[in-house]
C-alpha positions as CSV (number, residue, x, y, z in Angstrom):
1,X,-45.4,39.1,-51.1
2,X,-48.6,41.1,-51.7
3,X,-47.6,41.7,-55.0
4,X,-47.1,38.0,-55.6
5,X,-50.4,37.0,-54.0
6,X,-51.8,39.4,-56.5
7,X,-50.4,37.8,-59.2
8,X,-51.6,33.7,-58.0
9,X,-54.7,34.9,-57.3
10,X,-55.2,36.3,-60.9
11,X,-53.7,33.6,-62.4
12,X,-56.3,31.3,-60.7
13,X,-59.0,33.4,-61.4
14,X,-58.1,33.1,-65.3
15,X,-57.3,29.2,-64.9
16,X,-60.8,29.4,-63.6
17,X,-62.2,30.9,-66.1
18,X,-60.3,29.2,-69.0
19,X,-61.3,25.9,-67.4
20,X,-65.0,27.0,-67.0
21,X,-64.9,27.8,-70.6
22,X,-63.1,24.5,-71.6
23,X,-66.0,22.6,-69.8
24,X,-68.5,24.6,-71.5
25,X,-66.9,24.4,-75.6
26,X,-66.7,20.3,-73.9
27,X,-70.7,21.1,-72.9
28,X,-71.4,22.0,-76.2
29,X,-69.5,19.6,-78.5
30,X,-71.0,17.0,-76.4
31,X,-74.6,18.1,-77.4
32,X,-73.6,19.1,-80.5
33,X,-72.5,14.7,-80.7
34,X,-75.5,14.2,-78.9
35,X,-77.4,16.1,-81.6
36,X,-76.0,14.2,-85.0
37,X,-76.0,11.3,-83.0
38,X,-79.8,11.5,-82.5
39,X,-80.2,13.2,-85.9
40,X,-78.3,9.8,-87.6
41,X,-80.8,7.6,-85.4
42,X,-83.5,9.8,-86.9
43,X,-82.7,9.4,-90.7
44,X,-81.9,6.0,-90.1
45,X,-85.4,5.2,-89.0
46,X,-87.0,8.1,-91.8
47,X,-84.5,5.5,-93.9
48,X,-86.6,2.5,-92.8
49,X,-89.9,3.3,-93.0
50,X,-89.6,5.1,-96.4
51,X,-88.5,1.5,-97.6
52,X,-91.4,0.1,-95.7
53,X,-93.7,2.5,-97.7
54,X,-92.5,1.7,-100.9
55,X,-92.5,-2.2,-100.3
56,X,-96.1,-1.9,-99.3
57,X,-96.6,0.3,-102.4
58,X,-95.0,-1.9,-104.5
59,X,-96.9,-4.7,-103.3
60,X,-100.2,-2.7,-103.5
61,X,-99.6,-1.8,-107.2
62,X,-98.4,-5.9,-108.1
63,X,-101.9,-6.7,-106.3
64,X,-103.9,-3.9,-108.1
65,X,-102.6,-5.0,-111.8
66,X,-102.9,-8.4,-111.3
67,X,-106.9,-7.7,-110.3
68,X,-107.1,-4.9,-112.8
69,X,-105.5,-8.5,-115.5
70,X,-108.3,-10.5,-113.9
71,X,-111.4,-8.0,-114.4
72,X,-109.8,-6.8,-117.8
73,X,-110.3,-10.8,-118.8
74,X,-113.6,-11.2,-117.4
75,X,-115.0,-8.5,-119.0
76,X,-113.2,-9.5,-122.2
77,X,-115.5,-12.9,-121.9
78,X,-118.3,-11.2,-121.3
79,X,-117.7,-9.0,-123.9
80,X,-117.2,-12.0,-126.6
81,X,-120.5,-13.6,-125.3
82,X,-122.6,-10.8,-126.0
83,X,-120.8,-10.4,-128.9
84,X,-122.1,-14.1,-130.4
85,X,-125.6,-13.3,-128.8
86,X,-125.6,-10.7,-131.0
87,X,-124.6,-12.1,-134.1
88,X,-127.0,-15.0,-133.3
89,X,-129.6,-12.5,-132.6
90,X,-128.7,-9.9,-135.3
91,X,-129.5,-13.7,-138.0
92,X,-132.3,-14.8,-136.2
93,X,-133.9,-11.2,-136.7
94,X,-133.2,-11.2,-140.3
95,X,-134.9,-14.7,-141.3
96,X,-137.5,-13.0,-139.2
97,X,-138.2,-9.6,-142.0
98,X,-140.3,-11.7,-144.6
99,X,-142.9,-11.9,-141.5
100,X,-145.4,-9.5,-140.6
101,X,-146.3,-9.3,-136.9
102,X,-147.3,-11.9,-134.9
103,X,-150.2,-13.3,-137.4
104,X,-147.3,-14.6,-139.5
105,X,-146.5,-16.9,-136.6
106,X,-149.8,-18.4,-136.9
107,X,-150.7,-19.6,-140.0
108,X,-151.5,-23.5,-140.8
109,X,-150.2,-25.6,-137.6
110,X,-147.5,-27.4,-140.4
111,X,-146.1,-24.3,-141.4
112,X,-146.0,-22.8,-137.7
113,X,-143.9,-26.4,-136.6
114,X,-141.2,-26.4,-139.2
115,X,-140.6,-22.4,-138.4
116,X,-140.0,-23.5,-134.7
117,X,-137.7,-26.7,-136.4
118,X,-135.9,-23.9,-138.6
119,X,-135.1,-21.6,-135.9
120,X,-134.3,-24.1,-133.3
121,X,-131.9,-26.0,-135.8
122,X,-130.0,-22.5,-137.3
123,X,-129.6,-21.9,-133.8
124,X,-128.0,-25.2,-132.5
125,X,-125.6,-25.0,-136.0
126,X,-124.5,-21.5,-134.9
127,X,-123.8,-22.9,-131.2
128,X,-122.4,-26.1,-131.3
129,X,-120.1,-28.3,-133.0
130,X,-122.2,-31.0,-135.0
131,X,-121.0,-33.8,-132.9
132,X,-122.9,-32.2,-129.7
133,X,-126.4,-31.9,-130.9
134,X,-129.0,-34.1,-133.6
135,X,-131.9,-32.8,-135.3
136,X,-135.1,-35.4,-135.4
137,X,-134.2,-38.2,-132.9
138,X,-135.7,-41.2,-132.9
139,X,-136.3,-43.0,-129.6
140,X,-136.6,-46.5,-128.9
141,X,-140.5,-46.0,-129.0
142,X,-140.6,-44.6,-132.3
143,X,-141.5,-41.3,-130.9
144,X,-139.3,-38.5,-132.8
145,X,-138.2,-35.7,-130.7
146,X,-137.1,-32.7,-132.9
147,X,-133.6,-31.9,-131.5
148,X,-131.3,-33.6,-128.4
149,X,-128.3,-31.9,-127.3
150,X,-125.7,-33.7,-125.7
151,X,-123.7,-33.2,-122.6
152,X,-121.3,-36.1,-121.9
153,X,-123.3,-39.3,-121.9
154,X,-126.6,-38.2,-121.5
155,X,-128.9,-36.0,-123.9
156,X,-131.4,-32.9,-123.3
157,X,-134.6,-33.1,-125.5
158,X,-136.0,-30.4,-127.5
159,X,-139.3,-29.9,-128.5
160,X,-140.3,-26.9,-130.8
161,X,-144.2,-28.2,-131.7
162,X,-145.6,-25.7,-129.5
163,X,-149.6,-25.5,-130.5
164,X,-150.3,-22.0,-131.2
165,X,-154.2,-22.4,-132.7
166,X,-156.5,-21.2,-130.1
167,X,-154.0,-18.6,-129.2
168,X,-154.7,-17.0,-132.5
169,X,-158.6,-17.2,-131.9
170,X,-157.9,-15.8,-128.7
171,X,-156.1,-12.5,-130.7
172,X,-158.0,-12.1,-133.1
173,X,-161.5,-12.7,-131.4
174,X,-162.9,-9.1,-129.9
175,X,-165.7,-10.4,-127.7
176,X,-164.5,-10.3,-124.3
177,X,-166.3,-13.8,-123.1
178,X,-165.3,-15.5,-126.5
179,X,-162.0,-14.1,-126.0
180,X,-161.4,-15.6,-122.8
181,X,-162.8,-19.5,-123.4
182,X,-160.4,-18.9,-126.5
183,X,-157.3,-18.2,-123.7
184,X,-158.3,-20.8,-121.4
185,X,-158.5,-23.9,-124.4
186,X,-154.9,-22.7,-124.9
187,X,-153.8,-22.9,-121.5
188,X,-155.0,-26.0,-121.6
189,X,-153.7,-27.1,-124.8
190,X,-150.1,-26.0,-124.2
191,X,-150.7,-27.9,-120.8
192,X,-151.8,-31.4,-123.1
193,X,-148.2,-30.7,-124.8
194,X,-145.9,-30.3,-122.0
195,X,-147.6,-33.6,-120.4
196,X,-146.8,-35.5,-124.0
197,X,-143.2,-34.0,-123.9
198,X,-142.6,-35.5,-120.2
199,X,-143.9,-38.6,-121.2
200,X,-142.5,-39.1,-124.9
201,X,-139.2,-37.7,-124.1
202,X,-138.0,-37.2,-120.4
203,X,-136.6,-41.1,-121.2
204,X,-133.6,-41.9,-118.6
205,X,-133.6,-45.2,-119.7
206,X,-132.4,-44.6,-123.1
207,X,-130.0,-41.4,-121.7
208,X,-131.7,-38.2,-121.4
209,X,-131.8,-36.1,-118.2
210,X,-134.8,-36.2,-116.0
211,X,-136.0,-33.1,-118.0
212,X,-136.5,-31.0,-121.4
213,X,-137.0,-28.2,-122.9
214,X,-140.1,-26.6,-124.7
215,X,-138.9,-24.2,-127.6
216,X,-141.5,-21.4,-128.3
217,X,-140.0,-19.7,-131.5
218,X,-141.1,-15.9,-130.2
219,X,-140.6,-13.7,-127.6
220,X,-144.0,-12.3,-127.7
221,X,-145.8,-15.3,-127.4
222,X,-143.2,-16.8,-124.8
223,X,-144.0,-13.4,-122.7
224,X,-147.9,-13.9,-123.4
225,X,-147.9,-17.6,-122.2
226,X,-145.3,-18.3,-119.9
227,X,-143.9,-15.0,-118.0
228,X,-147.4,-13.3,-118.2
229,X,-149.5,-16.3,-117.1
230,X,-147.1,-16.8,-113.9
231,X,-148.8,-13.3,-112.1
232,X,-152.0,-14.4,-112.6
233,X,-151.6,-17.4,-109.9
234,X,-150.6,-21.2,-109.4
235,X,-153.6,-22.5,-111.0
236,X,-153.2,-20.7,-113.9
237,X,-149.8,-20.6,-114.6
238,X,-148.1,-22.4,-117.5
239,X,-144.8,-22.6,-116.1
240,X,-145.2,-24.0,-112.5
241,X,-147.3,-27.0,-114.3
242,X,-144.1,-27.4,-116.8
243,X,-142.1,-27.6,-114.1
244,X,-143.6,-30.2,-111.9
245,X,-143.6,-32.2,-115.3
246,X,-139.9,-31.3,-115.4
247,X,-140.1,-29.5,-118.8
248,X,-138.5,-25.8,-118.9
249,X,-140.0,-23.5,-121.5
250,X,-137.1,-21.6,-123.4
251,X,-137.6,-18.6,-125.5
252,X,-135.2,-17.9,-128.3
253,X,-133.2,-15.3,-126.3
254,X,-133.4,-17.8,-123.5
255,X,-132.7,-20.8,-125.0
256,X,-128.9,-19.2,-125.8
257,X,-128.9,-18.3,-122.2
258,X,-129.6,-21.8,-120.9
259,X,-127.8,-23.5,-123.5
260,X,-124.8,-21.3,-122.2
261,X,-125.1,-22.8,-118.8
262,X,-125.7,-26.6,-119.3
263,X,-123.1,-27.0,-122.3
C-alpha cells in the first residue's frame, strides 16, 4: 500500500508537471499568435500608409510639373517679347549711327519732324499688321494727325511733331540766366503742343479714344522733358499738364511698352 501510494503520488506529481508545462508551451504559442498577429496588423498599416505616401508624392510631383509647364511657358513669352524688343531696338539703333549726339536731333524743325514720322512709322511696320495702324490721317476737320492705331472700333492718335527749338538754345546756351528763359519757353512750348494735340485729335466723335499719345523720337530728350521735369514739382512738370489734357508722352522704348498693353 505504501509502495503504491508512492507510486500515485509520483505519477501525480509528473502529470503535474507535464500539464504545467503543456499550459506553458500553450502560454507561449499563444503569444507567439499574439505576436504575428500584432506583427500582421503592423505591416498591414506600414502597408497603408506607404501607399498614402506615395499617392501624396505622386500627386505632389503631377502638381509640381504642371507649375514647372506653366512658368516654363511664361517665361518662354517673356522671353519672345524681349526678344522682338530687341530686334526692334537693335534697328532703331542702327538708323540712328549716321547721327552724332543729340545736336543731330535738332537741326531745321522739318528735318527734326519727318525723323519723328520715320521712326514712329518703322516702328508701327515692325509691330503691327497693316490693317491695325495708318500713317497721316486725315480728320473730318482737315487736321492731319501723323499715325492712328486701331483697337476694334475706335483709334489712338499719334503725334510725333514734338517742337524741339528752344531746347537746343537752352543746350547750347552757357549763361546760366539765358539758359534758363531758354528752358522755360520750352516748357512752355511743349505745353502749346500737347493743348493742340487734345484739341485737334482727342475726337470721339469721329472714333478715337478720349486720349493720345505724344511721340518724342529720343530717350534723352524724353528723360530731359518729361521724367526729369516731374521732380521739380506740379507747376513745372510736363507730364501732369499732358495728362490732365489726356495726352500720354511715349518715348521710343516706351511706346513698344504701351503699344504692348493697349493692342
Amino acid at each position: 500500500a505504501i509502495l503504491f501510494s508512492a507510486v500515485l503520488l509520483i505519477l501525480i506529481i509528473i502529470l503535474i508537471w507535464f500539464q504545467k508545462r503543456t499550459t506553458s508551451k500553450i502560454d507561449e504559442i499563444k503569444t507567439s499568435r499574439s505576436e504575428n498577429q500584432a506583427l500582421t496588423l503592423m505591416q498591414q498599416q506600414i502597408g497603408q500608409l506607404t501607399q498614402n505616401i506615395n499617392q501624396q508624392l505622386q500627386n505632389m510631383n503631377a502638381q509640381f510639373q504642371k507649375t514647372t509647364g506653366n512658368i516654363g511657358s511664361t517665361l518662354g513669352d517673356v522671353k519672345k517679347d524681349l526678344g522682338k524688343m530687341e530686334e526692334v531696338t537693335r534697328e532703331v539703333l542702327e538708323k540712328a549711327k549716321s547721327i552724332s549726339g543729340l545736336e543731330g536731333l535738332l537741326r531745321a524743325p522739318k528735318f527734326r519732324g519727318g525723323f519723328g514720322e520715320l521712326f514712329l512709322g518703322d516702328m508701327l511696320g515692325q509691330m503691327l499688321p497693316p490693317a491695325h495702324y495708318e500713317l497721316q490721317h486725315k480728320f473730318k476737320s482737315g487736321e492731319i494727325v501723323d499715325a492712328i492705331v486701331r483697337l476694334g472700333t475706335n483709334i489712338v492718335p499719334i503725334d510725333s511733331k514734338f517742337p524741339l527749338e528752344n531746347f537746343k538754345k537752352h543746350l547750347e546756351e552757357e549763361n546760366a540766366k539765358e539758359k534758363e528763359e531758354f528752358k522755360k519757353k520750352f516748357i512752355t512750348d511743349v505745353k502749346k503742343h500737347i493743348d493742340a494735340i487734345s484739341q485737334k485729335y482727342i475726337l470721339p466723335d469721329e472714333g478715337t479714344y478720349d486720349f493720345a499719345l505724344m511721340y518724342i523720337p529720343a530717350e534723352n530728350i524724353y528723360y530731359e522733358t518729361i521724367l526729369k521735369e516731374e521732380s521739380l514739382g506740379e507747376e513745372r512738370s510736363i507730364f501732369s499738364f499732358a495728362m490732365k489734357k489726356r495726352v500720354l508722352p511715349v518715348s521710343p522704348n516706351s511706346f513698344f511698352a504701351y503699344l504692348q498693353v493697349i493692342v
